[in-house]
Biopython code that builds the backbone (N, CA, C, O; Angstrom):
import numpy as np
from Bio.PDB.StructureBuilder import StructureBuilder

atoms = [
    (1, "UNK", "N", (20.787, 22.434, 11.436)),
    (1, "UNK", "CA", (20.319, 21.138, 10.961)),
    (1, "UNK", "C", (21.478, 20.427, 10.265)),
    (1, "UNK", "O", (22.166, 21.171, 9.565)),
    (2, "UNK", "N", (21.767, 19.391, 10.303)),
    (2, "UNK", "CA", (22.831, 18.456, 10.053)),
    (2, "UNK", "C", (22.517, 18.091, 8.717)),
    (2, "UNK", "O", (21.345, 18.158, 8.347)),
    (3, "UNK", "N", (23.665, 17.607, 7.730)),
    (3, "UNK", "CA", (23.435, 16.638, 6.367)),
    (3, "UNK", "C", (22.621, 15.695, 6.613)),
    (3, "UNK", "O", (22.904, 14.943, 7.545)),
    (4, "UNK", "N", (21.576, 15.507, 5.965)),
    (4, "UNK", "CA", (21.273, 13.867, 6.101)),
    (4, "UNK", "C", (22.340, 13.032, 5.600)),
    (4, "UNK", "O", (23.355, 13.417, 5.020)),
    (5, "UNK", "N", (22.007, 11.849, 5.883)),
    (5, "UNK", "CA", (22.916, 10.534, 5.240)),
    (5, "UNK", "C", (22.363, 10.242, 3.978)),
    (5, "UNK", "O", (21.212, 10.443, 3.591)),
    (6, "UNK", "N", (23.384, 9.708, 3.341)),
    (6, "UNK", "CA", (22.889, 8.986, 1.974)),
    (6, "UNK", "C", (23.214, 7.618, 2.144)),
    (6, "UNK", "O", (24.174, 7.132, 2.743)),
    (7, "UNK", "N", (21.894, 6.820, 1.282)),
    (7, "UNK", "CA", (22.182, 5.682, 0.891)),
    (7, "UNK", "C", (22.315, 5.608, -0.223)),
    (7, "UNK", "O", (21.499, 6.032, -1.041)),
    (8, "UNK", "N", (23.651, 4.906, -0.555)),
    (8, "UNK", "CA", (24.098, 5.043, -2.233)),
    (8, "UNK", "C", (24.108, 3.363, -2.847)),
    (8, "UNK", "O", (24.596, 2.272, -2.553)),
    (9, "UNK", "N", (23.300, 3.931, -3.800)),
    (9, "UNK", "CA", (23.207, 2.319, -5.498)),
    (9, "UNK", "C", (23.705, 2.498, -6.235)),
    (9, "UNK", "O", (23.887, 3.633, -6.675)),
    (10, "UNK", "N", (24.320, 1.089, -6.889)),
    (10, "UNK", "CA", (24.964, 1.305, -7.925)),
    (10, "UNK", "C", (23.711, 1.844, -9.157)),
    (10, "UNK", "O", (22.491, 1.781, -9.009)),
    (11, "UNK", "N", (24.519, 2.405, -10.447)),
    (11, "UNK", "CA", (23.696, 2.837, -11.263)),
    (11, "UNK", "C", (22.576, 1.825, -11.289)),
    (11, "UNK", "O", (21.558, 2.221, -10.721)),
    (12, "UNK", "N", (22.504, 0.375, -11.913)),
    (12, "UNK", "CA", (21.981, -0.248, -12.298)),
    (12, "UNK", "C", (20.546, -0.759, -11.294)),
    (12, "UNK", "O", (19.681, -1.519, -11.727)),
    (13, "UNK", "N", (20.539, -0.183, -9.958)),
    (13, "UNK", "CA", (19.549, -0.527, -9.271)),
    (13, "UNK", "C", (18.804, 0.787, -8.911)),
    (13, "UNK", "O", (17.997, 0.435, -8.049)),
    (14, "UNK", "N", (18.663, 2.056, -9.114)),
    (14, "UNK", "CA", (18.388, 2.879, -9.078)),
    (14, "UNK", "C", (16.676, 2.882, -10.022)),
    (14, "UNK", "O", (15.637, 3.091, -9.396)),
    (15, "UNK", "N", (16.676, 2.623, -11.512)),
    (15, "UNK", "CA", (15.150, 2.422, -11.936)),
    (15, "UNK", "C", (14.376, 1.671, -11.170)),
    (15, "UNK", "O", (13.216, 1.916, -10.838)),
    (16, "UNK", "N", (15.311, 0.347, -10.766)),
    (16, "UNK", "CA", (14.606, -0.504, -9.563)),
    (16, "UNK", "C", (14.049, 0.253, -8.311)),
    (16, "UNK", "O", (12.940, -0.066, -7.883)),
    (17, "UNK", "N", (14.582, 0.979, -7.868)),
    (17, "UNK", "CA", (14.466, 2.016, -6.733)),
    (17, "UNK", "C", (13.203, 2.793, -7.258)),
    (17, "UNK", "O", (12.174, 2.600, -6.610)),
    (18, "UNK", "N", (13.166, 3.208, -7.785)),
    (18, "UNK", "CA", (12.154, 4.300, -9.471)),
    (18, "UNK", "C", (11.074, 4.099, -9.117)),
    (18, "UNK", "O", (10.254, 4.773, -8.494)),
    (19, "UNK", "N", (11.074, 2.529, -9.787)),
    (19, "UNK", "CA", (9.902, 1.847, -10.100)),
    (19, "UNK", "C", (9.190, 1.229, -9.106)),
    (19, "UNK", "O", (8.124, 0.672, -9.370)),
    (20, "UNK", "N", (9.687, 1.260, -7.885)),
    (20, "UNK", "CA", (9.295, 0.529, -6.893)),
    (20, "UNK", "C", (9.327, -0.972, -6.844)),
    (20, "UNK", "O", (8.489, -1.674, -6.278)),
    (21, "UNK", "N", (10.369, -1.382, -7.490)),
    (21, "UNK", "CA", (10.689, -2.909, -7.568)),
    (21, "UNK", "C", (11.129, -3.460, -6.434)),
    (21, "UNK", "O", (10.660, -4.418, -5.819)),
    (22, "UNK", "N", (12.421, -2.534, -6.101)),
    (22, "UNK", "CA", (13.316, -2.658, -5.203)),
    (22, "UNK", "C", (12.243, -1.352, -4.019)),
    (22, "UNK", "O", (11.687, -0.261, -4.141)),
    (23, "UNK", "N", (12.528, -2.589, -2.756)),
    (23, "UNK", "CA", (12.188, -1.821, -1.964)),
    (23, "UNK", "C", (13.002, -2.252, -0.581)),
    (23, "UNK", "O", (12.655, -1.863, 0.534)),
    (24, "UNK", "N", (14.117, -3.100, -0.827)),
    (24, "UNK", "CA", (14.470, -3.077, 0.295)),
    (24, "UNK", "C", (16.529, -3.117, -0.393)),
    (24, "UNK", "O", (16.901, -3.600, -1.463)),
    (25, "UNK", "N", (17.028, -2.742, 0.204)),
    (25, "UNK", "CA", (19.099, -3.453, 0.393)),
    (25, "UNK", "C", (19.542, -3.864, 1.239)),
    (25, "UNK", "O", (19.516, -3.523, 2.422)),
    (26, "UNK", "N", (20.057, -4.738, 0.677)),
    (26, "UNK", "CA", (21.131, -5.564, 2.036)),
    (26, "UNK", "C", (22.677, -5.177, 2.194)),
    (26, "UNK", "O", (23.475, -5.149, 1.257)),
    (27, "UNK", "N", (22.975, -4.881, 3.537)),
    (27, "UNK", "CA", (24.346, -4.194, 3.472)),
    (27, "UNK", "C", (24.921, -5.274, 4.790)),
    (27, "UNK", "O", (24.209, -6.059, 5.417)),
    (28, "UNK", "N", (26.101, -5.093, 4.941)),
    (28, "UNK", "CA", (27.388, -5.835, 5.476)),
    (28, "UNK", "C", (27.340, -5.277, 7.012)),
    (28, "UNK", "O", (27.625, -5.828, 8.075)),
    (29, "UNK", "N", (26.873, -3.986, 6.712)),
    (29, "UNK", "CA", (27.329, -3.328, 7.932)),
    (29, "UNK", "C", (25.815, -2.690, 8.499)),
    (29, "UNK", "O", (24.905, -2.394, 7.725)),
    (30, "UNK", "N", (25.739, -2.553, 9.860)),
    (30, "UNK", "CA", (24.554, -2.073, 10.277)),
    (30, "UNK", "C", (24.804, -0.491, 10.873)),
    (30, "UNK", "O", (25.107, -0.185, 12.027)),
    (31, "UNK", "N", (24.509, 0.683, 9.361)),
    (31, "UNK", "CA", (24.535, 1.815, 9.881)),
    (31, "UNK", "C", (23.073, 2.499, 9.779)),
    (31, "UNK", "O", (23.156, 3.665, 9.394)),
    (32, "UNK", "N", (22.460, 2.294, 9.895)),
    (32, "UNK", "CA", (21.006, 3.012, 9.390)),
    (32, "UNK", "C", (20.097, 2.555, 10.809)),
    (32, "UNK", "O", (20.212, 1.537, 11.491)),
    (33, "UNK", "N", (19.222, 3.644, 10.954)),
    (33, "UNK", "CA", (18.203, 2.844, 12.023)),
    (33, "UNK", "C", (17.118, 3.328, 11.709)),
    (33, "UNK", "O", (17.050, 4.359, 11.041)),
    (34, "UNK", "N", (15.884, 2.560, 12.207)),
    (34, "UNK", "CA", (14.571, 2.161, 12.125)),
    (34, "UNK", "C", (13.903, 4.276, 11.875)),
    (34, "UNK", "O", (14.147, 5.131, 12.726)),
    (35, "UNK", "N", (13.372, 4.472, 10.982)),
    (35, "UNK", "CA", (12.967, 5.522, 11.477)),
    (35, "UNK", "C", (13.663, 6.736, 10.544)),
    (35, "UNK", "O", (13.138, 7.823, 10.303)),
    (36, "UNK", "N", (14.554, 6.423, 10.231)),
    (36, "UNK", "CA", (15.528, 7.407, 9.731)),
    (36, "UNK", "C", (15.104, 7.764, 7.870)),
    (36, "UNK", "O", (14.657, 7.103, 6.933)),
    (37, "UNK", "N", (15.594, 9.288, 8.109)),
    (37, "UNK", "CA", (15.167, 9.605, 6.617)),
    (37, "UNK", "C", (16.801, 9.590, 6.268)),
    (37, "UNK", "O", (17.753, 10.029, 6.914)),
    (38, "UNK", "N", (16.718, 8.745, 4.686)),
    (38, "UNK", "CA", (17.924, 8.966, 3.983)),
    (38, "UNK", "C", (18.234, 9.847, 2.420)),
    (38, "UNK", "O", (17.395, 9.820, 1.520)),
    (39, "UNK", "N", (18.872, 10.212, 2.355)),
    (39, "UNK", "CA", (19.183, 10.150, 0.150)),
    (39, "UNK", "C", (19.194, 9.481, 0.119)),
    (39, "UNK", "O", (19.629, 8.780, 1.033)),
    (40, "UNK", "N", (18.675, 8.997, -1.081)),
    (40, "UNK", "CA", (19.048, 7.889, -2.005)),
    (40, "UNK", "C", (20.149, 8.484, -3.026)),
    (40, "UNK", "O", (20.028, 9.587, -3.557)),
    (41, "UNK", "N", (20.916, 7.867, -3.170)),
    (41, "UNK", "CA", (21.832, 8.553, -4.167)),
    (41, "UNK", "C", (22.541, 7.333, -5.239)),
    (41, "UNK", "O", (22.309, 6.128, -5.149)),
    (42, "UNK", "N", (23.225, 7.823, -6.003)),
    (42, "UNK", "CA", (23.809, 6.764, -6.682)),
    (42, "UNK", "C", (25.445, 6.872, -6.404)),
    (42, "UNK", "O", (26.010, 7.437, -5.468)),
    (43, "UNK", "N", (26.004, 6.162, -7.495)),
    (43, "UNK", "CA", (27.228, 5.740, -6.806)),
    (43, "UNK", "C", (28.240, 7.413, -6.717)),
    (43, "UNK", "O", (29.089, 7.716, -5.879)),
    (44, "UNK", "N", (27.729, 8.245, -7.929)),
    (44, "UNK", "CA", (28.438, 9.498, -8.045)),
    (44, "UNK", "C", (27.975, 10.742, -7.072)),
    (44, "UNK", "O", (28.605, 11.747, -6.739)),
    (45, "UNK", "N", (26.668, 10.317, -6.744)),
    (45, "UNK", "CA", (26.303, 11.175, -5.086)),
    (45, "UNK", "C", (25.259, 11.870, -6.053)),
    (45, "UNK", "O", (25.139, 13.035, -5.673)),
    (46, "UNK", "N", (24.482, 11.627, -7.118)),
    (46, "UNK", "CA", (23.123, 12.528, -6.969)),
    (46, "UNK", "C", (22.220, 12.056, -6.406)),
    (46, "UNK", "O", (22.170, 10.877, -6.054)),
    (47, "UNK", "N", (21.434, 12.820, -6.242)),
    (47, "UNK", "CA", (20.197, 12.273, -5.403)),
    (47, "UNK", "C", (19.178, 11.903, -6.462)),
    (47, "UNK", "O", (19.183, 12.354, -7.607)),
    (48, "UNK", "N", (18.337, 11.071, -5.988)),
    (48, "UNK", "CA", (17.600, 10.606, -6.847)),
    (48, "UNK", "C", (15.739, 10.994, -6.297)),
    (48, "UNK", "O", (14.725, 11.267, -6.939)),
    (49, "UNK", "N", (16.023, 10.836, -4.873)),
    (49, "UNK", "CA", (14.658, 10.509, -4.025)),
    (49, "UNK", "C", (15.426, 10.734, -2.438)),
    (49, "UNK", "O", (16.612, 10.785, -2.112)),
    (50, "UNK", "N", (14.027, 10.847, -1.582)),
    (50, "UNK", "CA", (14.185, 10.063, -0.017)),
    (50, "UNK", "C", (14.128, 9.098, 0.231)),
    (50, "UNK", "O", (13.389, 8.520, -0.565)),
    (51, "UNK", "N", (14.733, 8.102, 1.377)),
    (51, "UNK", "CA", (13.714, 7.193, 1.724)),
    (51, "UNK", "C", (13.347, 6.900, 3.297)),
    (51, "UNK", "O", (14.005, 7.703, 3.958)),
    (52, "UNK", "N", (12.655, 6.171, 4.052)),
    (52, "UNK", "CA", (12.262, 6.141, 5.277)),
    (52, "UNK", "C", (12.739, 4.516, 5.449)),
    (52, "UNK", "O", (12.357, 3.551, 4.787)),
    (53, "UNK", "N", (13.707, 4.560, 6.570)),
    (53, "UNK", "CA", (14.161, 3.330, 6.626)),
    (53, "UNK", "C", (12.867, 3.025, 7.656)),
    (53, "UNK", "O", (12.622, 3.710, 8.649)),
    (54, "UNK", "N", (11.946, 1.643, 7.135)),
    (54, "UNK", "CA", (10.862, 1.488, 7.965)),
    (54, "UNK", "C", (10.848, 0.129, 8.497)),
    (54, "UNK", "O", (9.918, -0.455, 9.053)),
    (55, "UNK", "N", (12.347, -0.391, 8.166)),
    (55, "UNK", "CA", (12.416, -1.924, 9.166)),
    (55, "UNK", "C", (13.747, -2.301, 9.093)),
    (55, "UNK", "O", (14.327, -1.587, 8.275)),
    (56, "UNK", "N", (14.504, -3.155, 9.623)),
    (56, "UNK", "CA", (15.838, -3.775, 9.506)),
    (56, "UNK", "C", (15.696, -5.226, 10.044)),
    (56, "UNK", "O", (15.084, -5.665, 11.017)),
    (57, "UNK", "N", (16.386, -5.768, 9.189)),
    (57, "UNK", "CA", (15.847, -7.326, 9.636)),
    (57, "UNK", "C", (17.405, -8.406, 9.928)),
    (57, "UNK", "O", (17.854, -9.086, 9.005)),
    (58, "UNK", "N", (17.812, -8.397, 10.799)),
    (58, "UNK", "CA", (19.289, -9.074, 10.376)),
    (58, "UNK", "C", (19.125, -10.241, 9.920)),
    (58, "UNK", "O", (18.082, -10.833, 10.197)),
    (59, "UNK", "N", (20.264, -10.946, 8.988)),
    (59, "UNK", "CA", (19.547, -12.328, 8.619)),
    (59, "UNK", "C", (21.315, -12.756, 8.548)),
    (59, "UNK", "O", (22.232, -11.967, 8.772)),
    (60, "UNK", "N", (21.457, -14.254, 8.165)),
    (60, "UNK", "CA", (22.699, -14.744, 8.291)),
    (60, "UNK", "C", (22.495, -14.839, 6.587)),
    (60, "UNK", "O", (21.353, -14.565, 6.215)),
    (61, "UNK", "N", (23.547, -15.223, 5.441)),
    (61, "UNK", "CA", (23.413, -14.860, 4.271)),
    (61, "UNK", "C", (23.051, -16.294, 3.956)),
    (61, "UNK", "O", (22.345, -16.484, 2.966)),
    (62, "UNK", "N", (23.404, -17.207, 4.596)),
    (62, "UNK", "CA", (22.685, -18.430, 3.972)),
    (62, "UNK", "C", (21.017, -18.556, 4.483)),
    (62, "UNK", "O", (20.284, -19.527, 4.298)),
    (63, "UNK", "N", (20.851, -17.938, 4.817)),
    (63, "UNK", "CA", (19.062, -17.646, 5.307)),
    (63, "UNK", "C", (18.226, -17.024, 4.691)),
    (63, "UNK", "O", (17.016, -16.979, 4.908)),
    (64, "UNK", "N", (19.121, -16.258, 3.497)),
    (64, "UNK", "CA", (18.582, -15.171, 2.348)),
    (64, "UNK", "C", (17.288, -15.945, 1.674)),
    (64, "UNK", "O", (17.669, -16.998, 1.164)),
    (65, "UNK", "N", (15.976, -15.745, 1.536)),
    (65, "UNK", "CA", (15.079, -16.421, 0.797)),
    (65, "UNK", "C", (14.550, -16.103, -0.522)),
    (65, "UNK", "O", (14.995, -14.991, -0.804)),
    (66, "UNK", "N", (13.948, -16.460, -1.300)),
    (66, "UNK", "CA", (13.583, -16.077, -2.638)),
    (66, "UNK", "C", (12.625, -14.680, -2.395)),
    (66, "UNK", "O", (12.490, -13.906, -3.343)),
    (67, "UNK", "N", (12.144, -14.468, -1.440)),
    (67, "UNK", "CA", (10.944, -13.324, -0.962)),
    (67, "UNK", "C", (12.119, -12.247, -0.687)),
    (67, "UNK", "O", (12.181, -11.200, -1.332)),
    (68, "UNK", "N", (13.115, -12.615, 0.400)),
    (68, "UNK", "CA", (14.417, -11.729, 0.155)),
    (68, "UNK", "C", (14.847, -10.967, -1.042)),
    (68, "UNK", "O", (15.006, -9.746, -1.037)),
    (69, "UNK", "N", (15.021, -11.700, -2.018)),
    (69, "UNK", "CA", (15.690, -11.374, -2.949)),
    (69, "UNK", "C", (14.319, -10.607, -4.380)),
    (69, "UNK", "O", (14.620, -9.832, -5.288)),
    (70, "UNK", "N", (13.052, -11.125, -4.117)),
    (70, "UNK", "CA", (11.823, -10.221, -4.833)),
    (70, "UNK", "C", (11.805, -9.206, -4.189)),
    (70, "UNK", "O", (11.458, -8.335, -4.986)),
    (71, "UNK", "N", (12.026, -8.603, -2.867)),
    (71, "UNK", "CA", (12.114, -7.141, -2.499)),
    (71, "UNK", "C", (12.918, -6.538, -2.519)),
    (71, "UNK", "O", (13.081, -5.375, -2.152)),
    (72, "UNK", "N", (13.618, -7.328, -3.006)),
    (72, "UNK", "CA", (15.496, -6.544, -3.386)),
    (72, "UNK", "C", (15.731, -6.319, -4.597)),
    (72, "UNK", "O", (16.822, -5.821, -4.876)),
    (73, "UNK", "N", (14.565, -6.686, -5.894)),
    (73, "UNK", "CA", (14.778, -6.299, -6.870)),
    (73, "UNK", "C", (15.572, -7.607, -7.784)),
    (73, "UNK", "O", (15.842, -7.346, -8.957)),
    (74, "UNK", "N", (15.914, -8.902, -7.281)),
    (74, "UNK", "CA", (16.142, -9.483, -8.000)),
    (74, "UNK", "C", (14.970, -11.259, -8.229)),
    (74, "UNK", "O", (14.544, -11.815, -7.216)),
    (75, "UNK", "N", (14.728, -11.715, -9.357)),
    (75, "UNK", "CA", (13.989, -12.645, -9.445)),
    (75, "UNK", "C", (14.308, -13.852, -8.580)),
    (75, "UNK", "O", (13.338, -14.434, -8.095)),
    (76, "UNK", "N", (15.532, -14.319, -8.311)),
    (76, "UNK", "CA", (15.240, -15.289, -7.234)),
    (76, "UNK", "C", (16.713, -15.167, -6.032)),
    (76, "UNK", "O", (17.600, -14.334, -6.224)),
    (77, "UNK", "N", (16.738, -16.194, -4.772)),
    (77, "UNK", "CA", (17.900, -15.955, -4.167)),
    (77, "UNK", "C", (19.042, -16.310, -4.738)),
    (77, "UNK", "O", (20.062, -15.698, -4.422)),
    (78, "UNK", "N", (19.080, -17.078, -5.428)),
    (78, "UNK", "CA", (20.559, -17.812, -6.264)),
    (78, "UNK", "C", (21.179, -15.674, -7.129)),
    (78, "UNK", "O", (22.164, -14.987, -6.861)),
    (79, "UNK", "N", (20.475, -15.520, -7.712)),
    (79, "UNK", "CA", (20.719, -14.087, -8.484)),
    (79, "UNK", "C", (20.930, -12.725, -7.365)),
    (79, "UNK", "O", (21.499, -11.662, -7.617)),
    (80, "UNK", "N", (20.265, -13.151, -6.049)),
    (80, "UNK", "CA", (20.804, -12.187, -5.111)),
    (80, "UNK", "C", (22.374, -12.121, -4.478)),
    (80, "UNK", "O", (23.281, -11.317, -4.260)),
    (81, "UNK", "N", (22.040, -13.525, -4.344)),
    (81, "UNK", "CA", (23.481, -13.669, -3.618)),
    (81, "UNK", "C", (24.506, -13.498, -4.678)),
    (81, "UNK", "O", (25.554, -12.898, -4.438)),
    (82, "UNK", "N", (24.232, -14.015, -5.868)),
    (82, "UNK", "CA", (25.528, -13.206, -7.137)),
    (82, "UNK", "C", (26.463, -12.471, -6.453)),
    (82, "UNK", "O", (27.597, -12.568, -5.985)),
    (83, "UNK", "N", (24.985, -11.218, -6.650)),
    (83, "UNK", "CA", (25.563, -9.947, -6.737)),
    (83, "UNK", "C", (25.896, -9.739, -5.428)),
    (83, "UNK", "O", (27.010, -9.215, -5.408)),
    (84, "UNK", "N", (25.448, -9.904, -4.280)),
    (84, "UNK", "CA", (25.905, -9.945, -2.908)),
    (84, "UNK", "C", (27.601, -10.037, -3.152)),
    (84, "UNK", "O", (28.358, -9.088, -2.944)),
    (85, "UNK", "N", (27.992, -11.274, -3.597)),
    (85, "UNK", "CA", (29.454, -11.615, -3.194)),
    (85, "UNK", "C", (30.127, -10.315, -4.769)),
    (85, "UNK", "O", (31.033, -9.558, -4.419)),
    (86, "UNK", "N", (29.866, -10.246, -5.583)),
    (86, "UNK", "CA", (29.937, -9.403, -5.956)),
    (86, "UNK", "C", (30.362, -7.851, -5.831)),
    (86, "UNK", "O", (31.113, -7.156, -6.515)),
    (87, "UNK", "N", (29.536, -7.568, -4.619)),
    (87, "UNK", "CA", (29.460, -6.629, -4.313)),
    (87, "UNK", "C", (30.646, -6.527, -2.764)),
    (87, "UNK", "O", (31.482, -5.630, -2.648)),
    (88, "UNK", "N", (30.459, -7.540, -1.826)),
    (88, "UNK", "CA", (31.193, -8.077, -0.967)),
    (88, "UNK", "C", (32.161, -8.789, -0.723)),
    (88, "UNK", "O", (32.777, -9.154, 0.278)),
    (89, "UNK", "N", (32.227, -9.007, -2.342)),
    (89, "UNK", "CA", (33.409, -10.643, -1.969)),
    (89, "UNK", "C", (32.953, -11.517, -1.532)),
    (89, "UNK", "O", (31.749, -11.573, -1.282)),
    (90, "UNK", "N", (33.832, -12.518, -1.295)),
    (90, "UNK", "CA", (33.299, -14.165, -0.795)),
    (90, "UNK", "C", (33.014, -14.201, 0.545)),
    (90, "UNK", "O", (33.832, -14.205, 1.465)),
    (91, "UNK", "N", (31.299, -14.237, 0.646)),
    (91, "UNK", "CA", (30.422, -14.127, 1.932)),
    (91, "UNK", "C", (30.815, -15.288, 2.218)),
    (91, "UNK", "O", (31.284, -16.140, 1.463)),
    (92, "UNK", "N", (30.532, -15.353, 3.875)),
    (92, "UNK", "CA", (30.788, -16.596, 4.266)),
    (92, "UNK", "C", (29.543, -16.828, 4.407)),
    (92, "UNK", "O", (28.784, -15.862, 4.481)),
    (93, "UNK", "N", (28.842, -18.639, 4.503)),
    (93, "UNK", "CA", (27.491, -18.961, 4.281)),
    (93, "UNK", "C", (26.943, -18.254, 5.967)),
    (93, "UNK", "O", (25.732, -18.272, 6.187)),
    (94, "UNK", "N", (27.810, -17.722, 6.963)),
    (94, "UNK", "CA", (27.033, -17.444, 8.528)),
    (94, "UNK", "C", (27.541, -16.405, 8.346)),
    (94, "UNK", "O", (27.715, -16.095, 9.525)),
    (95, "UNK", "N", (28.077, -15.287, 7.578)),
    (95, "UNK", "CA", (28.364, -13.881, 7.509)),
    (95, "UNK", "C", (26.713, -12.898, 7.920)),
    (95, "UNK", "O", (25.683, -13.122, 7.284)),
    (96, "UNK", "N", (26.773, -11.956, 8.947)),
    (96, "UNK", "CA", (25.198, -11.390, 9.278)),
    (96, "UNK", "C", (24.766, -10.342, 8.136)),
    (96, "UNK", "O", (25.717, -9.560, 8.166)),
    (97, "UNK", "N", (24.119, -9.998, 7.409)),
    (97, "UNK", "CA", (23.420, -9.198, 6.880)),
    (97, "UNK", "C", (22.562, -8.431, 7.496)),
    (97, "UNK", "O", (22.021, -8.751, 8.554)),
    (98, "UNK", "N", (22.302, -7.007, 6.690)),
    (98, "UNK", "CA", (21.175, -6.218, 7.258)),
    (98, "UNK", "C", (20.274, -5.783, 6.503)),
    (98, "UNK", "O", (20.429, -4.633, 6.091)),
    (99, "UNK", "N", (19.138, -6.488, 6.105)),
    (99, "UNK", "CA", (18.052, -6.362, 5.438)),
    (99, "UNK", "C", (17.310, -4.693, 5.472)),
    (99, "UNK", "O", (16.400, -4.686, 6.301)),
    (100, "UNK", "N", (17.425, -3.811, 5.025)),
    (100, "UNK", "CA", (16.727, -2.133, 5.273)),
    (100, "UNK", "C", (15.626, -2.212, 4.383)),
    (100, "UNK", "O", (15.802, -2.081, 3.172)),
    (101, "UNK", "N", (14.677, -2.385, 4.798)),
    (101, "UNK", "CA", (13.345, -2.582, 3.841)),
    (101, "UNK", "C", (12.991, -0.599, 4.396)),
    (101, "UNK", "O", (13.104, -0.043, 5.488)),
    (102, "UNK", "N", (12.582, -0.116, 3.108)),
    (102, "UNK", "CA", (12.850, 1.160, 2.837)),
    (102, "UNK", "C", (11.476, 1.830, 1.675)),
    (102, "UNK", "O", (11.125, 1.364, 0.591)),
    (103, "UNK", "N", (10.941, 3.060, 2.417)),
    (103, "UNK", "CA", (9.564, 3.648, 1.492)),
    (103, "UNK", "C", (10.426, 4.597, 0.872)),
    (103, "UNK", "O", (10.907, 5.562, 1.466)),
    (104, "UNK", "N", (10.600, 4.343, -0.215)),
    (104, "UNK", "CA", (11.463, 5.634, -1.059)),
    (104, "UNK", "C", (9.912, 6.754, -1.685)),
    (104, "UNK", "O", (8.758, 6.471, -2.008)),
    (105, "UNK", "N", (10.764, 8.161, -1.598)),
    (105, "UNK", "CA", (9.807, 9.703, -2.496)),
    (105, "UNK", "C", (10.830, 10.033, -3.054)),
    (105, "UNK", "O", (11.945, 10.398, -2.679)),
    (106, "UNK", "N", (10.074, 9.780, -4.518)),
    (106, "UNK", "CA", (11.122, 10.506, -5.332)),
    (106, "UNK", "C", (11.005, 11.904, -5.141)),
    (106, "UNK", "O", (9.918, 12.363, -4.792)),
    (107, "UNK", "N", (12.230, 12.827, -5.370)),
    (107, "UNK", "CA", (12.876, 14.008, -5.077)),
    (107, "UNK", "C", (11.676, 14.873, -6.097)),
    (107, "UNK", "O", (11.250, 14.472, -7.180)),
    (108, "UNK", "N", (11.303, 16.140, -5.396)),
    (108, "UNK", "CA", (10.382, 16.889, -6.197)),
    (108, "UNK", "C", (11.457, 18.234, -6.410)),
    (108, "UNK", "O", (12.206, 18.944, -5.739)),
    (109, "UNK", "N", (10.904, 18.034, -8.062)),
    (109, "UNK", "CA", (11.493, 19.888, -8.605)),
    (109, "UNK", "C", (11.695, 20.416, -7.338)),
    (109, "UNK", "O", (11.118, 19.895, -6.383)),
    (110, "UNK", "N", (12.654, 21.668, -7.135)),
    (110, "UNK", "CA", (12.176, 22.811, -6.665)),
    (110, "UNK", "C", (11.623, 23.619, -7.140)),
    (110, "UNK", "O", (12.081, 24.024, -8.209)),
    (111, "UNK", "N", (10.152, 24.379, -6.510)),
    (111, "UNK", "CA", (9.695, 25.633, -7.554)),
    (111, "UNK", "C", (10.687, 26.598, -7.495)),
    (111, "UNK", "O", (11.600, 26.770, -6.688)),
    (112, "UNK", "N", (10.284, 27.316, -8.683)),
    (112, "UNK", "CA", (11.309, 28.071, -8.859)),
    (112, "UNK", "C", (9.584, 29.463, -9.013)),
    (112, "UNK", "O", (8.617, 29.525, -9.773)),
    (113, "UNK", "N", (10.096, 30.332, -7.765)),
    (113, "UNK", "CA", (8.709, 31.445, -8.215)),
    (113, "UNK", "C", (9.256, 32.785, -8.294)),
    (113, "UNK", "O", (10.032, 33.257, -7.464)),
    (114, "UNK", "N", (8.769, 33.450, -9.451)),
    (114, "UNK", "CA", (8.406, 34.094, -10.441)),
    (114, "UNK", "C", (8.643, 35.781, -9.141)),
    (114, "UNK", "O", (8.003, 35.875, -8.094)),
    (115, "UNK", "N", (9.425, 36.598, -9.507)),
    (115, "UNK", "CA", (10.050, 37.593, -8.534)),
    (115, "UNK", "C", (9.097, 38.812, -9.616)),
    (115, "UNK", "O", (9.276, 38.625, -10.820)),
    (116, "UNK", "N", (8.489, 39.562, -9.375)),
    (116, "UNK", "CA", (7.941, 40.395, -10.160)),
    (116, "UNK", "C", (8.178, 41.956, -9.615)),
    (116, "UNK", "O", (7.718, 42.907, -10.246)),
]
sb = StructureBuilder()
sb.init_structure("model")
sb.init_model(0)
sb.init_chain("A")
sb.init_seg("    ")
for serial, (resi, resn, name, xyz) in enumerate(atoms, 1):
    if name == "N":
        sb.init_residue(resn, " ", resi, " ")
    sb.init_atom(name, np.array(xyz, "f"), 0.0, 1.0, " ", f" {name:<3s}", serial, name[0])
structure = sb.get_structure()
């Protein structure tokens, strides 16, 4: 059986991830497909949870909408795209995006049983 892949957040979006705020990321590049179980991890590689990538939506970044940016964990599109270029540098307004709208499980203990 192979590594799974991780999808990695910065610290700061991870409670978002938690809490079920954030339920979807937008990335630059289209590596993930429909179907696929990932880590969630953060930027230093722990795991936090799974998740089930359960849609991909390409969008151009000036097409980003305020509903975009409430499933992404931020209050409106002006505050998404921030952090977008932020995160990317200076998007161009027809640069493609890949919307991964995503069912995250958080990671359960392992039992640990009792050898007698």
């Amino acid at each position: 059986m192979g590594r799974r892949r991780r999808l990695k957040f910065r610290d700061e979006y991870i409670p978002l991830i938690l809490s079920g705020r954030k339920r979807t990321t937008i990335r630059a590049k289209a590596k993930y497909v429909k179907g696929e179980v990932v880590d969630v991890a953060d930027l230093r590689g722990k795991i936090h949870g799974e998740a089930v990538i359960s849609n991909i939506v390409e969008k151009r970044f000036s097409d980003l909408t305020d509903q975009d940016a409430i499933e992404d964990g931020f209050p409106d599109v002006k505050e998404l795209k921030k952090a977008l270029k932020d995160i990317y540098g200076d998007l161009e307004e027809d640069a493609t995006l890949y919307i991964y709208h995503f069912k995250f499980r958080k990671r359960r203990p392992l039992s640990r049983k009792r050898r007698r």
